[in-house]
N, C-alpha and C positions, 0 to 999 in steps of 0.2 A: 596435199595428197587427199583427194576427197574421201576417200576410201574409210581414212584415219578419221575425218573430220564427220564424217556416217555416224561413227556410234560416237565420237567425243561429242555431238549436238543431239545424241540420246540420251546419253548419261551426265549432259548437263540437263538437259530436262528434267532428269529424275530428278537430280539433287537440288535446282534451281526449284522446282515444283512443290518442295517441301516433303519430297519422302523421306530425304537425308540432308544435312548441312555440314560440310566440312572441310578443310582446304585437301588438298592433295600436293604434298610439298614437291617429291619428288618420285626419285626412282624407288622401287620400292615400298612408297607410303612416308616409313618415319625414317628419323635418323639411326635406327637399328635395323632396317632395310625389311620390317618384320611383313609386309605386304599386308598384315591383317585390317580388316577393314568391318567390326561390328554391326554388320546392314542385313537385310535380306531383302529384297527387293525382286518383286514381280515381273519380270518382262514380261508377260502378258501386255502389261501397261506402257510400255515401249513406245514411244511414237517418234518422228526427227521432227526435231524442234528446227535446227539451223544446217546448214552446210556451207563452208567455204571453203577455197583454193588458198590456204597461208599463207603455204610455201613458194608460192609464183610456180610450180607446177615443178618444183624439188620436192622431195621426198623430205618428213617432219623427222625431226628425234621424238624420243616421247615428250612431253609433256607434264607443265606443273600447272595446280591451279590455287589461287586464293586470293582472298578483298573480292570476288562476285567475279573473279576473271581466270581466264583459262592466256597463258603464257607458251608460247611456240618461237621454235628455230628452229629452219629449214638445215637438211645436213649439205655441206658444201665444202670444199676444198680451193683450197687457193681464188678466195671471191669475196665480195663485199659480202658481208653476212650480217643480218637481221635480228632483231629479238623483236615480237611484237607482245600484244597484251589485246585480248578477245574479248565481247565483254561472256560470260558464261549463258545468259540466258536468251542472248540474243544473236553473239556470233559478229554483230558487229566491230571492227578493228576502234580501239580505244589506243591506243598510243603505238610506236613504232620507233625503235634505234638503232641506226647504224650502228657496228661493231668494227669496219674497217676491214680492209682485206687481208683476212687471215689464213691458214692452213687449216684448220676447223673449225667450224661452232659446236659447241656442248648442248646437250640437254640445259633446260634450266632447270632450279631448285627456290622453291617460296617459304619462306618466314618472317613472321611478325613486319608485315609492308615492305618489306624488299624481294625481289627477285636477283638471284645470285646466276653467276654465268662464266664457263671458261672458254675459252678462246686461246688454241695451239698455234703455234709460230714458231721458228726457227728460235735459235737462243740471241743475245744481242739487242740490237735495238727493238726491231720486232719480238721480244721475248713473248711467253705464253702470259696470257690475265687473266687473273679473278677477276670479275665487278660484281657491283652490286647497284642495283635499279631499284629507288623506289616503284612500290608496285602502283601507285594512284596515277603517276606523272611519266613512269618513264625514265626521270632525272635520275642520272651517273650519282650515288652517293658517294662510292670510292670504288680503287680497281688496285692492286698490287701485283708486281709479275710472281712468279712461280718458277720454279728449276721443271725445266721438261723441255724434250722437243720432239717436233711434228708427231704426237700423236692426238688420239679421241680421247674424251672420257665420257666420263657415269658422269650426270648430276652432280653438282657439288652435294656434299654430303652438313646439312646445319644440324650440328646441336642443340639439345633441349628439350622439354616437353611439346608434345604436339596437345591439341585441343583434344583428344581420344585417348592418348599415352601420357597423363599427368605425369 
């Protein structure tokens, strides 16, 4: 959705640029979903850095970013679905993984090298999964199902200090 991708290739500029450094896990910011974000920042200074089409021209969930990269999934129902990995300063696509044809794709959620992701499905063999994707390569570190079905979610939610929230 370029629309989305407008001001996410602004505000990686900003941050990319050196006015601010820090990942962006998830929904919310931290794992206490406090949204606060210690910055103030100029738009005046504003310019678009990058723009691209993610989502193959589906609508994005929000978005995670961290390791210098911005993390996206297009929202979709009953479809092969994507996780890709952007790089932040450039916008160019740095890795890309299928998820398999599910019921949903989730937001992602970023900590310490991994990008976390659920994926809803009916219960049974298709059950719902957690995974978790190194964030350098992409590579599946591990996936477990979860009791749910057919719906969305928020972001997986990581524990822990963030680089801002010791």
């Amino acid at each position: 959705m370029k629309i989305c991708f407008r001001m996410l290739g602004v505000l990686a500029a900003a941050f990319s640029a050196g006015a601010v450094a820090f990942d962006w896990p998830g929904y919310q910011f931290d794992a206490a979903h406090s949204g606060y974000v210690p910055v103030t920042l100029d738009t005046s200074q504003f310019a678009l850095r990058w723009q691209v089409d993610a989502g193959g021209g589906q609508p994005l969930n929000p978005v995670a970013s961290g390791d210098g990269k911005v993390f996206v999934t297009a929202i979709g129902y009953f479809s092969n679905g994507l996780i890709k990995a952007l790089d932040a300063a450039s916008g160019a696509e740095v890795w890309q993984v299928g998820v398999g044809n599910t019921f949903s794709v989730n937001p992602p959620a970023y900590a310490k090298g991994k990008v976390y992701l659920q994926t809803g499905a009916s219960t049974g063999a298709a059950a719902p999964l957690v995974r978790a994707f190194d964030s350098a390569t992409g590579r599946l570190t591990f996936q477990s199902k979860f009791a749910a079905q057919w719906e969305r979610y928020y972001a997986p939610t990581v524990p822990g200090p963030s680089a801002l929230h010791p």
